[in-house]
C-alpha positions as CSV (number, residue, x, y, z in Angstrom):
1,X,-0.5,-14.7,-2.5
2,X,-2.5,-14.3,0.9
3,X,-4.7,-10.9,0.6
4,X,-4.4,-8.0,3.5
5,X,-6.5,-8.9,6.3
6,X,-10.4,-7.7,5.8
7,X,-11.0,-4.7,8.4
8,X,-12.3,-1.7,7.6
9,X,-9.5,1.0,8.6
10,X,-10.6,4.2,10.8
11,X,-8.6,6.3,8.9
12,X,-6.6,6.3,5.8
13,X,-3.4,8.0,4.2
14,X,-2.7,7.9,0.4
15,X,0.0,9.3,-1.4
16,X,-0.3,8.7,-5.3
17,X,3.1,7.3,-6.9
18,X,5.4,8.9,-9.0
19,X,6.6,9.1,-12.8
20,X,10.1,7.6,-13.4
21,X,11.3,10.7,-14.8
22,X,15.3,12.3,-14.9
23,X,16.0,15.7,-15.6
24,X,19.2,17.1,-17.7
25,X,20.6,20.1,-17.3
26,X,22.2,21.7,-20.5
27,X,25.7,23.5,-20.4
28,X,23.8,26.7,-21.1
29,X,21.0,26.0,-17.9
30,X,18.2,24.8,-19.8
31,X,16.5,22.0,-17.9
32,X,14.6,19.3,-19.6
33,X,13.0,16.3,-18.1
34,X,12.2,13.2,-19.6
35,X,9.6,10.6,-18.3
36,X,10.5,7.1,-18.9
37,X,7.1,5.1,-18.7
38,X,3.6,5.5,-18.3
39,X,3.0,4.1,-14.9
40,X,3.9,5.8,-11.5
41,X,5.5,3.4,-8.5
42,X,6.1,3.8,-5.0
43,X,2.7,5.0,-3.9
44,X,2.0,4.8,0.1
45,X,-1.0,3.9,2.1
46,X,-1.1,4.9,5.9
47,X,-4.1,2.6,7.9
48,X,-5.1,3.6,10.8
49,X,-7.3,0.9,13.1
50,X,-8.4,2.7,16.1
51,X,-10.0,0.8,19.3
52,X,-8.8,-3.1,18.2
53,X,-9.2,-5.8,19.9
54,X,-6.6,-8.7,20.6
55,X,-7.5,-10.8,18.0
56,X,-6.9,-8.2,15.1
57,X,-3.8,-6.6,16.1
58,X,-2.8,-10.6,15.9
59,X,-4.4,-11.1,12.8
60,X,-2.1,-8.3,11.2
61,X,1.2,-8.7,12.8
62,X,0.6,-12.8,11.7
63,X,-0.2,-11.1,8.4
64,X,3.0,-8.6,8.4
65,X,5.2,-11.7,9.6
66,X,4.1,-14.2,6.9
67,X,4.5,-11.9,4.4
68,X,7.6,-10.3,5.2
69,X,9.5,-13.0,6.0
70,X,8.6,-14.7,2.6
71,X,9.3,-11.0,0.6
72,X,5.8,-11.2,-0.6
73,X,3.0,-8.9,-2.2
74,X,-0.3,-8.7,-1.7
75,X,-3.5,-7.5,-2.4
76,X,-5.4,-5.2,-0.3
77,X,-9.1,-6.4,0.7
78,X,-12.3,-4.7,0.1
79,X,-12.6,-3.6,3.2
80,X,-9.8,-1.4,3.0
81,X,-11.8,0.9,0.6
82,X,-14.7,0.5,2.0
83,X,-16.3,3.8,1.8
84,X,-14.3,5.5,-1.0
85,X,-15.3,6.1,-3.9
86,X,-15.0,4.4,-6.6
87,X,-12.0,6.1,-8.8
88,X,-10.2,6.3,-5.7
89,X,-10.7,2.4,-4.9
90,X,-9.7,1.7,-8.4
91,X,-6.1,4.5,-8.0
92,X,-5.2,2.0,-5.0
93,X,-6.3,-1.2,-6.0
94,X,-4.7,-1.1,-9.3
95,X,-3.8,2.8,-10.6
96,X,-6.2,2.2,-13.2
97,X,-9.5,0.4,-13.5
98,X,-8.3,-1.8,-15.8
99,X,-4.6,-2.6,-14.6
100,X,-4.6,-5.1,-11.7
101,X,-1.4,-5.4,-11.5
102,X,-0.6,-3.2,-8.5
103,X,0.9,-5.5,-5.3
104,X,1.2,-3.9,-1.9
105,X,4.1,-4.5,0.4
106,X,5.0,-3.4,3.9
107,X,6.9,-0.2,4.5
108,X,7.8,-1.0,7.8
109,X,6.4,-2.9,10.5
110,X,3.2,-2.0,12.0
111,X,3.1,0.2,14.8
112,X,1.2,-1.2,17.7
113,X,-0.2,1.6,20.5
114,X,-2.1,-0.1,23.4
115,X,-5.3,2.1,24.6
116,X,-6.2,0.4,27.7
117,X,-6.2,-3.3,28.2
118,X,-7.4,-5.4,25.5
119,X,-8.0,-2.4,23.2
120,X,-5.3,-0.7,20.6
121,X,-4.4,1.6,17.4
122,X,-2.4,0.2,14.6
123,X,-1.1,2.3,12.2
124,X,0.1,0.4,9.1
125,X,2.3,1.5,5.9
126,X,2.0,-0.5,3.0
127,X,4.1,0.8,-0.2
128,X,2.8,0.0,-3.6
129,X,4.1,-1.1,-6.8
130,X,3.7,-2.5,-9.8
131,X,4.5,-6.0,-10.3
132,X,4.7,-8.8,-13.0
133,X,1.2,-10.7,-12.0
134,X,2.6,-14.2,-13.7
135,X,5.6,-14.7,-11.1
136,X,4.5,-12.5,-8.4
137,X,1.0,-13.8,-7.7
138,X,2.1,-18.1,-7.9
């Protein structure tokens, strides 16, 4: 499992995950909804890297290519939180401090903005989920 690549991101995006939960509704209109677990899925990171040069837009389309092709997860570097604090570094590493079993995958490919010549903006969105560490992480 090859980690995200280890920049520190300009700006950031994140949407928590949700409950699974269905609701029923009665004959007579009364609504009721049940959650089925105790773990949300499907949160979202936006990344931002403003003013990039060649080398690290390369380093994450190699990085979106690799794993993408091979349908892998990954973890996300340090240096994605860097600067947050440190519940919120522990909600997106892992949902809870002491669950690391949240992998990151891509949403869609990264979108690649050139500035001027040599310099760019990619915006990246990574969806997260939680996955079974003993087969996803070999």
């Amino acid at each position: 499992m090859a980690n995200f690549p280890s920049f520190t991101p300009t700006a950031r995006r994140y949407t928590p995950g949700v409950y699974p939960q269905k609701t029923f509704r009665t004959l007579s209109g009364v609504t009721v909804r049940r959650t089925f677990g105790n773990s949300p899925y499907g949160a979202q990171l936006e990344l931002e890297y403003g003013n990039i040069p060649d080398a690290t837009v390369d380093a994450f389309l190699n990085h979106y290519h690799s794993q993408t092709a091979s349908n892998s997860r990954f973890r996300l570097s340090d240096n994605v939180t860097a600067g947050m604090s440190s519940a919120l570094t522990a909600e997106v590493t892992s949902y809870t401090a002491d669950r690391g079993n949240l992998r990151w995958e891509y949403e869609k490919p990264p979108q690649v903005q050139s500035v001027r010549p040599g310099i760019y903006t990619v915006t990246i969105t990574l969806l997260g989920e939680i996955r079974n560490t003993t087969t996803d992480d070999a």
